[in-house]
C-alpha positions in Angstrom: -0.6 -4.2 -17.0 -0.8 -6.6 -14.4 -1.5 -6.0 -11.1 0.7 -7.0 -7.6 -0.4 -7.7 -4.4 2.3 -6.3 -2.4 3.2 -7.9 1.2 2.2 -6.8 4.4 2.4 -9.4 6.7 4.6 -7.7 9.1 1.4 -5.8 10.0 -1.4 -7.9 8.8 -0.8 -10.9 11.2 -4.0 -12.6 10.3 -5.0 -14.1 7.0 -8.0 -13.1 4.7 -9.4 -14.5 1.7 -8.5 -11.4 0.2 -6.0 -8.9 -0.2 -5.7 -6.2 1.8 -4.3 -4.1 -0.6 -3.6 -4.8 -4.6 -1.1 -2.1 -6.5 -1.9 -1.3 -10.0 1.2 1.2 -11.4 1.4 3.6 -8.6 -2.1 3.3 -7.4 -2.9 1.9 -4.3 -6.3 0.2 -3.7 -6.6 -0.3 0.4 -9.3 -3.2 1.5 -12.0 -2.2 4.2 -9.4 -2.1 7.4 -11.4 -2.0 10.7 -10.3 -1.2 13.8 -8.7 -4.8 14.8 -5.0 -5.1 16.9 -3.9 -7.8 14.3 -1.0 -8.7 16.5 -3.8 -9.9 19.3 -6.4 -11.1 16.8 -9.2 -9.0 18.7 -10.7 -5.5 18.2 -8.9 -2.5 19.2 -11.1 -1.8 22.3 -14.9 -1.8 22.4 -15.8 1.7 22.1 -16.0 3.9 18.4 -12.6 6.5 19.4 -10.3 3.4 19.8 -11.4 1.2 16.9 -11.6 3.9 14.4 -7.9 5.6 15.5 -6.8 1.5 15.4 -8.6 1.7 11.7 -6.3 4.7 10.9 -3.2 4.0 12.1 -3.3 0.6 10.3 -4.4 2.2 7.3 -1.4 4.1 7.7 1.1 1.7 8.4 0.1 -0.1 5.4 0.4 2.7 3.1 4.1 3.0 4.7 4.9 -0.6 3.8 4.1 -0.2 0.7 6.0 3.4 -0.1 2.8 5.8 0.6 1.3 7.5 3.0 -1.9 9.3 4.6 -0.8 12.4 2.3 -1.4 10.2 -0.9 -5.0 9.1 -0.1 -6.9 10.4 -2.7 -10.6 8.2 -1.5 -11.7 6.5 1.3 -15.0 5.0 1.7 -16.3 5.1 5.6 -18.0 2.5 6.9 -19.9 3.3 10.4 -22.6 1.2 12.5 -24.2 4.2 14.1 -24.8 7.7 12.5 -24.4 9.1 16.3 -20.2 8.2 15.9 -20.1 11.1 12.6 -18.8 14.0 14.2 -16.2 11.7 16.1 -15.5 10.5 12.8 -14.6 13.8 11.7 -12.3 14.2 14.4 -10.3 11.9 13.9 -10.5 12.1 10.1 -9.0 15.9 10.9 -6.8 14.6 13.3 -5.0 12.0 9.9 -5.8 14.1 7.2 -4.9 17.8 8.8 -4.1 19.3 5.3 -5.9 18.5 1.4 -8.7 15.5 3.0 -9.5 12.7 0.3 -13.0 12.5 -0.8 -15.2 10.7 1.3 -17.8 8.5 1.3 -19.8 7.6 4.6 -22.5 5.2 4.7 -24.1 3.9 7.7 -24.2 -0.2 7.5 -24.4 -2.9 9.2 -20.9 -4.9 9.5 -20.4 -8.8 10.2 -19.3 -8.4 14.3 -21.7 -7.0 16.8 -18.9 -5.2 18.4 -17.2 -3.9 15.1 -18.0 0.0 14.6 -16.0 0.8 11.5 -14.2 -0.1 8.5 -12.2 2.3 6.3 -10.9 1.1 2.5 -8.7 3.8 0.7 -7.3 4.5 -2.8 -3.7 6.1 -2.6 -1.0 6.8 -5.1 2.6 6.0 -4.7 4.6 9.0 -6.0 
């Protein structure tokens, strides 16, 4: 079966050399999505709260585009900077997941802007 990259460019403003999300059957496999404002180009604020709810919501709207949504996500893998930003993290994580969370995995890393705090990728299904 072969795969398709489906389109997102009405919320992915910005190229990659990659996709940001590739749908095999009904799965779903989201990119690492960081807390960017891709209609400005520039980080969602400086600070963990707003980059991480930017990461989110964009996480969201692409699982919308492409006929999902935060209530399909069955894995995400959390990227974070600073262990310190965790319980903030699980905030917000309640906050988008309320009911049934996907398995998680959290690593603390080190990602390619000095500014950037987190990156979320995702699998979700479509039903």
């Amino acid at each position: 079966m072969k795969h398709k990259i489906p389109d997102v460019s009405k919320i992915f403003k910005m190229s990659a050399p990659y996709s940001y999300v590739v749908q095999q059957g009904n799965m779903l496999y989201v990119s690492g999505i960081p807390g960017m404002d891709y209609e400005k180009g520039e980080l969602a604020g400086i600070d963990f709260e707003s980059q991480a709810r930017k990461s989110f919501e964009n996480i969201s709207n692409l699982l919308i585009e492409c006929g999902s949504g935060m209530d399909k996500v069955l894995k995400t893998t959390v990227l974070l900077c600073d262990a310190k930003n965790f319980a903030k993290l699980n905030e917000l994580y309640t906050e988008f997941f309320p009911t049934n969370p996907p398995a998680r995995s959290t690593p603390i890393v080190g990602l390619p802007l000095d500014t950037l705090h987190i990156s979320i990728d995702c699998i979700a299904y479509i039903e």
